[in-house]
C-alpha positions in Angstrom: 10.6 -105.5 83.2 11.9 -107.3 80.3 15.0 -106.7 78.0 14.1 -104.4 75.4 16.0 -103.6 71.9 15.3 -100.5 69.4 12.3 -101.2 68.1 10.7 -101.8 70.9 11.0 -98.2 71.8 9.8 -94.6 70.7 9.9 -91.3 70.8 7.2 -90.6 73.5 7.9 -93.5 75.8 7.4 -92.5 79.0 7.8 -93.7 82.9 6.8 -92.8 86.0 7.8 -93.2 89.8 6.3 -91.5 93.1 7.9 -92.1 96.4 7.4 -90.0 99.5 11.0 -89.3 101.1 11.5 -90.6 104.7 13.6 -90.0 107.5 14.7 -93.6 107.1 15.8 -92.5 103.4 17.7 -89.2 104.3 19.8 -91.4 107.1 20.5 -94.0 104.7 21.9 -92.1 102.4 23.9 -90.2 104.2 25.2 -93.7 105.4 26.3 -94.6 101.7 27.1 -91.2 100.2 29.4 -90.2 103.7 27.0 -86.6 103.3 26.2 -85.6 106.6 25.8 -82.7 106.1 23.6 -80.8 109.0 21.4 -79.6 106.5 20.1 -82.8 105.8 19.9 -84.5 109.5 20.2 -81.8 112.3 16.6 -80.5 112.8 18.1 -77.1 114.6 20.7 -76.7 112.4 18.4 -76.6 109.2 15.5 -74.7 111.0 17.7 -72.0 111.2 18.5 -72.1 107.4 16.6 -70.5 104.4 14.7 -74.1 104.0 13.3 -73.6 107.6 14.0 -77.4 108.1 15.9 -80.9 107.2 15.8 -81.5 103.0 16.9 -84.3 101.3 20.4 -84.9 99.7 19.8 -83.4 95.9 21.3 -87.1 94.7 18.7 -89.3 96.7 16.3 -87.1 94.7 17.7 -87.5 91.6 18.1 -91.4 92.2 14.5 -91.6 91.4 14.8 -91.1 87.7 17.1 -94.9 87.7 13.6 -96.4 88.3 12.0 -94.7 85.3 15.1 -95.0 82.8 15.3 -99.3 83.4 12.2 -98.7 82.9 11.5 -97.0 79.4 14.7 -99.3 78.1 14.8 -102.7 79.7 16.9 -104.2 81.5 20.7 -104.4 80.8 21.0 -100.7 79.5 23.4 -98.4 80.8 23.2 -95.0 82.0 25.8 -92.8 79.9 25.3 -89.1 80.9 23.3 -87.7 83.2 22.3 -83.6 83.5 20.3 -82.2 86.3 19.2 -79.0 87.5 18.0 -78.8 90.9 15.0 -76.6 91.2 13.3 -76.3 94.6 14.1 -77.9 97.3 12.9 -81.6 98.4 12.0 -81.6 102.4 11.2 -84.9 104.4 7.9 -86.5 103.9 7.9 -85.1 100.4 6.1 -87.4 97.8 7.7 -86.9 94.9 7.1 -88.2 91.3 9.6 -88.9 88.9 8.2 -89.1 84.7 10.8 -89.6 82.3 10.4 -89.5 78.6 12.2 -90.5 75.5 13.3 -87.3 73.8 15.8 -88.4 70.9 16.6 -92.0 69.6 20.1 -92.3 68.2 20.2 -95.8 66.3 23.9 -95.2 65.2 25.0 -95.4 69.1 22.3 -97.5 69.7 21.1 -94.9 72.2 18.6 -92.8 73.2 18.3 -89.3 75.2 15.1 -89.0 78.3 14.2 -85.9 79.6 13.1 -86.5 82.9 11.0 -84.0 85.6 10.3 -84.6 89.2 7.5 -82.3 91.1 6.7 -82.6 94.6 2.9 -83.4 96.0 2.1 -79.9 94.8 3.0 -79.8 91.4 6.2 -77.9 91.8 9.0 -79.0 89.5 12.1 -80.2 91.9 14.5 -80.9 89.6 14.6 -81.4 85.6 17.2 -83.6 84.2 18.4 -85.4 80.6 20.1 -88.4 80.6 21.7 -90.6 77.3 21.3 -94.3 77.6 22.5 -96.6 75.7 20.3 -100.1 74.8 21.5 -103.4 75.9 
């Protein structure tokens, strides 16, 4: 990844990452985020919920998109804004893929809004999100 300024970049520009969510990932999380919540780490607990097992913290999902963002900007830019809708639900051992792409440049505000959808192994959209971010 390299520093990148506004005309490096256009409408179009587009990212992708794919992780499969662990066990390891859902515990970690819950270490940083202090969400332990039983529906993300108590097997019997979240087998008796609608889910019919353990999903993973809607934030640790959404984390993906930082990968994509640095990505499509370089480094040094900053995350502004950030909306996300939480579609379907992501369950452990879930491989899910994060594309991002540039929607809207704004060169007065040096900035530029990313529409960004994540789909699980199956093709089923997870969450959908826009963030602004503005260039280095």
């Amino acid at each position: 990844m390299r520093k990148k300024h506004l005309f490096d970049i256009k409408i179009g520009d587009t990212s992708i990452f794919e992780k499969t969510i662990t066990e390891a990932d859902i515990f970690a999380f819950a270490g940083i985020s202090g969400d332990f919540n039983p529906l993300h780490v108590s097997e019997t607990f979240a087998n008796n919920t609608r889910f019919r097992g353990r999903i993973a913290h809607g934030m640790l999902s959404a984390s993906l998109i930082d990968y994509t963002l640095t990505d499509i900007i370089g480094l040094g830019g900053i995350h502004i804004s950030q909306y996300i809708k939480f579609q379907a639900p992501v369950m452990v051992g879930d491989t899910i893929r994060a594309t991002s792409r540039i929607k809207e440049i704004i060169p007065e505000k040096n900035r530029v809004k990313i529409e960004s959808t994540l789909t699980n192994q199956r093709d089923d959209i997870v969450i959908t999100g826009i963030a602004e971010v503005k260039l280095p």
